[in-house]
C-alpha positions as CSV (number, residue, x, y, z in Angstrom):
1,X,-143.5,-179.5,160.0
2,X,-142.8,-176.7,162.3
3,X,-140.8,-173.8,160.3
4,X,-137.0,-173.4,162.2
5,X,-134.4,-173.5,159.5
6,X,-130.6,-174.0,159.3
7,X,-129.1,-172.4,155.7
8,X,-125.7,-173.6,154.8
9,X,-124.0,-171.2,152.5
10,X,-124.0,-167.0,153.0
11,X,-124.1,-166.6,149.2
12,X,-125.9,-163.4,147.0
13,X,-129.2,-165.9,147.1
14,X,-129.2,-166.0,151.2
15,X,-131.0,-163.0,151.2
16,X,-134.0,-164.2,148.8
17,X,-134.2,-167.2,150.9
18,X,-134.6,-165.5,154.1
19,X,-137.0,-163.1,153.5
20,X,-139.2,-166.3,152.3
21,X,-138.6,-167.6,155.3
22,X,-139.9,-165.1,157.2
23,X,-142.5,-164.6,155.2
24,X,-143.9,-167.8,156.0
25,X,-143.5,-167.2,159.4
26,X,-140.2,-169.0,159.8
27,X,-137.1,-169.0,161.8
28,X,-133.6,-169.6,160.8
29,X,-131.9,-171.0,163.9
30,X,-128.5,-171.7,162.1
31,X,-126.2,-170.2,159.5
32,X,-122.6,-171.5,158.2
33,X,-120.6,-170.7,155.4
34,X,-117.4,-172.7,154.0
35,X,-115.1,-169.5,155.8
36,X,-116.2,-171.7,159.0
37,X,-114.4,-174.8,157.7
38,X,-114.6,-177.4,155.0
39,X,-116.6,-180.2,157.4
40,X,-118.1,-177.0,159.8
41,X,-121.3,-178.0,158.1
42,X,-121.9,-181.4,159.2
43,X,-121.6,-180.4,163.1
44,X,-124.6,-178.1,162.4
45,X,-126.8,-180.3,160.4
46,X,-125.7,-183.0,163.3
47,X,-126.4,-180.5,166.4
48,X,-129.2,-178.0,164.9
49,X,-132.7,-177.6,166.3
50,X,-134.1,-176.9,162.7
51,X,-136.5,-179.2,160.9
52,X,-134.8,-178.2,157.6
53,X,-131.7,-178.0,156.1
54,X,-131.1,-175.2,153.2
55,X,-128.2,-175.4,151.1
56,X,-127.1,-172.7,149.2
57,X,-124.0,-174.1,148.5
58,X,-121.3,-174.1,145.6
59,X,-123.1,-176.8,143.7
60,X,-120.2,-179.3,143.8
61,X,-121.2,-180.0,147.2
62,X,-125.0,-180.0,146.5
63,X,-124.8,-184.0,146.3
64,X,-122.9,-184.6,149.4
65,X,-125.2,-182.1,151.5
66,X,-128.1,-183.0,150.9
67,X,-127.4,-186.8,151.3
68,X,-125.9,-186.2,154.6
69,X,-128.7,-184.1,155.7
70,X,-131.7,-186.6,155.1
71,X,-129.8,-189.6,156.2
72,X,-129.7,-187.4,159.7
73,X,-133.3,-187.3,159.0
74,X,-133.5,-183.4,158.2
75,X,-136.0,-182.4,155.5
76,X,-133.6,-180.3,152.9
77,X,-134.1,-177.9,150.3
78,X,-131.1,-177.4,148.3
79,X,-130.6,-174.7,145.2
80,X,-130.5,-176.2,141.5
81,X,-129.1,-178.4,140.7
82,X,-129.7,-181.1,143.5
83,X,-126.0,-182.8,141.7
84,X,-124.4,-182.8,138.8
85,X,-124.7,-186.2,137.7
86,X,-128.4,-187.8,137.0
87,X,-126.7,-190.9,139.3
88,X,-126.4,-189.0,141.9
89,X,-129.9,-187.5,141.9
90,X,-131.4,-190.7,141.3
91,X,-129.5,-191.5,144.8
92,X,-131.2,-188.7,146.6
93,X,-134.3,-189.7,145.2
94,X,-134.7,-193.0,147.8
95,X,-135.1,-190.1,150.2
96,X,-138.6,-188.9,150.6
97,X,-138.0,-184.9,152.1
98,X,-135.1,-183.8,149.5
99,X,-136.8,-180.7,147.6
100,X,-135.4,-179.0,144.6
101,X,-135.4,-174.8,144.1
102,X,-137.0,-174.0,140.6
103,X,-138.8,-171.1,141.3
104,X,-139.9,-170.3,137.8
105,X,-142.5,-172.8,138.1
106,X,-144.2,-170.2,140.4
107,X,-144.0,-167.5,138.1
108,X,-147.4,-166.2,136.3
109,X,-146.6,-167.2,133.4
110,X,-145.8,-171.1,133.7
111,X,-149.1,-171.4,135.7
112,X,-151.0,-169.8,132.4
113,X,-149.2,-171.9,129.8
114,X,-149.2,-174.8,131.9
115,X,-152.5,-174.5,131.3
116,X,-153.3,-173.2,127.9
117,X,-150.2,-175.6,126.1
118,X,-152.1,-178.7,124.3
119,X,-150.6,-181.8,123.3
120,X,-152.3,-181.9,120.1
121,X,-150.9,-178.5,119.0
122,X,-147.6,-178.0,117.7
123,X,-144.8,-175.2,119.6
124,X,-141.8,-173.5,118.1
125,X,-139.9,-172.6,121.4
126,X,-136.5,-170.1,121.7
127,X,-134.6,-170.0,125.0
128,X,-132.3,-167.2,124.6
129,X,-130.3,-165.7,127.8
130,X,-127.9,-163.2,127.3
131,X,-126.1,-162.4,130.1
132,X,-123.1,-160.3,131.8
133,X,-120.3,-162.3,133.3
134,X,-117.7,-160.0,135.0
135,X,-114.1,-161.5,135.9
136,X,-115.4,-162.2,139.5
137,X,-117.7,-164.4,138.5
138,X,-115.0,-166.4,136.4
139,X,-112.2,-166.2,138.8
140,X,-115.1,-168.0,141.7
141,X,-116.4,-171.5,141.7
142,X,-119.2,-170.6,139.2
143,X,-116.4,-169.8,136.4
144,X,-114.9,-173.8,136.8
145,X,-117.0,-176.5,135.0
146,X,-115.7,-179.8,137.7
147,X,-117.5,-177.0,140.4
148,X,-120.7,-175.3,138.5
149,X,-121.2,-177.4,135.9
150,X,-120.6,-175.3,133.4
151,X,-123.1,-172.4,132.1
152,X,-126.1,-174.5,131.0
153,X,-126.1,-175.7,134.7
154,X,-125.6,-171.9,136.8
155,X,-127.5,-170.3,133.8
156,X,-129.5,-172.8,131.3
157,X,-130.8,-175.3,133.9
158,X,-133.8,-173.2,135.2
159,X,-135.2,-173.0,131.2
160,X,-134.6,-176.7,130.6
161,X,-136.4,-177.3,133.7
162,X,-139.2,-175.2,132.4
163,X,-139.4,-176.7,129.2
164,X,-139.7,-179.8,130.2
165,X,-142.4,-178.9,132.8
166,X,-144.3,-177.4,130.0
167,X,-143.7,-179.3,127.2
168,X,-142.6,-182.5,128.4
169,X,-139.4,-184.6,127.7
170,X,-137.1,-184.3,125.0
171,X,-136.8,-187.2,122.2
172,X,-133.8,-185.5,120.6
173,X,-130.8,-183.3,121.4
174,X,-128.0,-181.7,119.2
175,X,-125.5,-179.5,120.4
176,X,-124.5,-176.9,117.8
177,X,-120.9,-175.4,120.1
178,X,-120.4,-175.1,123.2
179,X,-117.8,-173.6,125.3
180,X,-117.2,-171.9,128.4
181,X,-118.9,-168.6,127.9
182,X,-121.9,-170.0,124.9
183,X,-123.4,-172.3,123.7
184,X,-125.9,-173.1,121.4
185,X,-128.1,-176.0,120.1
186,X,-131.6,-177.5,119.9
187,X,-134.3,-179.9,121.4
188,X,-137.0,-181.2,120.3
189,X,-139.9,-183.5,122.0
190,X,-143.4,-185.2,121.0
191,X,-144.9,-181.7,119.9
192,X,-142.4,-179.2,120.1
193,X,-139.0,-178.0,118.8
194,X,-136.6,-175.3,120.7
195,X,-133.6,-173.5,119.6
196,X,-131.8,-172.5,122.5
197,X,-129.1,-170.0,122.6
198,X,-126.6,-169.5,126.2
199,X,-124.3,-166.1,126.0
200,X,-122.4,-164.9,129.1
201,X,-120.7,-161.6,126.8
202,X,-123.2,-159.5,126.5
203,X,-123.1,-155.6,127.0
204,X,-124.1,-155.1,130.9
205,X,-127.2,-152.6,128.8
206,X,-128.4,-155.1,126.3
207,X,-128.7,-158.5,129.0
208,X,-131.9,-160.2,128.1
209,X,-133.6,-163.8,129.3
210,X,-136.0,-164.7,126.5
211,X,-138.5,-167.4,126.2
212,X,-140.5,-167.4,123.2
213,X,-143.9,-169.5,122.3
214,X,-144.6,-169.6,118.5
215,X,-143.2,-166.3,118.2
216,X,-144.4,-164.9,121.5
217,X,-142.3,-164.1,124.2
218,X,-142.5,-165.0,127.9
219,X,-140.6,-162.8,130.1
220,X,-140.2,-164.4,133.7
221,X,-138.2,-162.4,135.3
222,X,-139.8,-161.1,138.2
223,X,-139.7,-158.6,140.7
224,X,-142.0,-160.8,143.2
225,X,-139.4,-162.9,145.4
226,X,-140.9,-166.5,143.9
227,X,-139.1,-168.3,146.6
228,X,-141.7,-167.6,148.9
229,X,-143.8,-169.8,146.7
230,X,-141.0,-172.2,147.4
231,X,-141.4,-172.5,151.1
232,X,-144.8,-172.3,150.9
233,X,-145.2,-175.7,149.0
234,X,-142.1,-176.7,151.0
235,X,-143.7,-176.8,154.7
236,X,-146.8,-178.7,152.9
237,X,-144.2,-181.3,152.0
238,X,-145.1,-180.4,148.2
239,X,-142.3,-179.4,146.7
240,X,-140.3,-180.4,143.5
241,X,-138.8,-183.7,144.4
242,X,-135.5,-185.3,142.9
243,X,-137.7,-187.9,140.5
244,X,-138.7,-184.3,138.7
245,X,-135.6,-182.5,138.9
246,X,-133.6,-185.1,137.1
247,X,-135.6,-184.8,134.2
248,X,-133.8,-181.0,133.5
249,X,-130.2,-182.9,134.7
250,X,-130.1,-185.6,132.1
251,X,-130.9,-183.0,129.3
252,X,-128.0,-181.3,130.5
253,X,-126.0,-184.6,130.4
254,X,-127.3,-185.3,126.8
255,X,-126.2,-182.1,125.6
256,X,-122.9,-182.2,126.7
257,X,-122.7,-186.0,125.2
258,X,-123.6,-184.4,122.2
259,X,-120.8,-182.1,121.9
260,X,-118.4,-184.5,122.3
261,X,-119.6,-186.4,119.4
């Protein structure tokens, strides 16, 4: 594919996306926010010169975007999650250039346990992320569960991604609470058991993202901008597809089915 790219969405992340894609040697040709108007999107994905559409949108709208940009025969690349129903992505799934952004499975550290994980070995996995939610962030789209998805989709769905990459699917799922701000509850697969904890009150000084392995832990945050690695897969058409993203999705839908039970 040749490397012009129209973004939809002026959000924080815009700025991690475009120096990726300039350092692939790519152009973004296009840029529109929802300040241009609600359907100002559609005229661009219909009129744009770029090969690919990048939606870094409110993730309501993720569904809607990126099935109208493939069925104008765009490649896209939309932020997590691709929806938020598994229906949805299964949808966007019968479209062969919809990518997903899960950077984390660039980092280091998921390449070496990738690796180094056996399936004939047992794991003890914790998923902790304490975090700092100001006002702003509740008072925006993120802070409104019909428009995020709640916190286990803006904040938990990168880890459940990961864990499933690296440990494969989950066989059972129990929700200890969940509410707006935490949650809390565990899943376990063919070899593996995590406890996860999601906390959006933590002291701005003590924020933390853990992921521990038997007792080790796995820090992947990163000062390397990993959505470079992103692109780079992307223009080789070898990116992480809907069939793959889903997996993380329908965790999420399990653990909310959970709760209500």
């Amino acid at each position: 594919m040749n490397k012009k790219f129209a973004v939809i969405g002026r959000g924080f992340i815009y700025n991690l996306h475009a120096e990726a894609i300039a350092k692939i040697g790519g152009e973004i040709v296009d840029v529109i926010d929802e300040s241009d108007g609600a359907d100002a999107w559609k005229e661009m994905v219909k009129k744009t010169k770029a090969d690919c559409i990048v939606i870094l949108a409110p993730n309501y709208l993720h569904f809607e975007m990126a099935k109208f940009s493939a069925q104008c025969g765009k490649m896209v690349l939309c932020e997590k999650p691709l929806a938020l129903k598994s229906e949805e992505v299964k949808v966007l799934a019968e479209y062969p250039d919809i990518f997903a952004v899960y950077q984390l499975r660039y980092h280091p550290f998921t390449k070496q346990l990738k690796s180094e994980l056996k399936e004939d070995a047992n794991y003890q996995i914790e998923m902790d992320i304490f975090v700092h939610r100001d006002d702003d962030y509740w008072k925006s789209w993120k802070g409104r569960r019909e428009k995020s998805g709640g916190i286990i989709f803006n904040l938990g769905v990168h880890y459940f991604d990961l864990l499933i990459y690296l440990s494969g699917k989950p066989t059972e799922v129990s929700t200890k609470f969940l509410t707006d701000k935490t949650g809390e509850g565990k899943i376990s697969g063919k070899n593996y058991s995590c406890s996860w904890r999601i906390n959006t009150e933590a002291p701005v000084e003590s924020q933390s993202r853990l992921f521990k392995i038997n007792g080790v832990n796995y820090d992947f945050s990163s000062k390397e901008n990993l959505h470079f690695f992103v692109y780079k897969d992307l223009v080789e058409k070898n990116g992480i597809n809907p069939k793959e993203s889903v997996l993380s999705i329908e965790l999420i839908e399990k653990i909310y089915e959970n709760f209500k039970k």
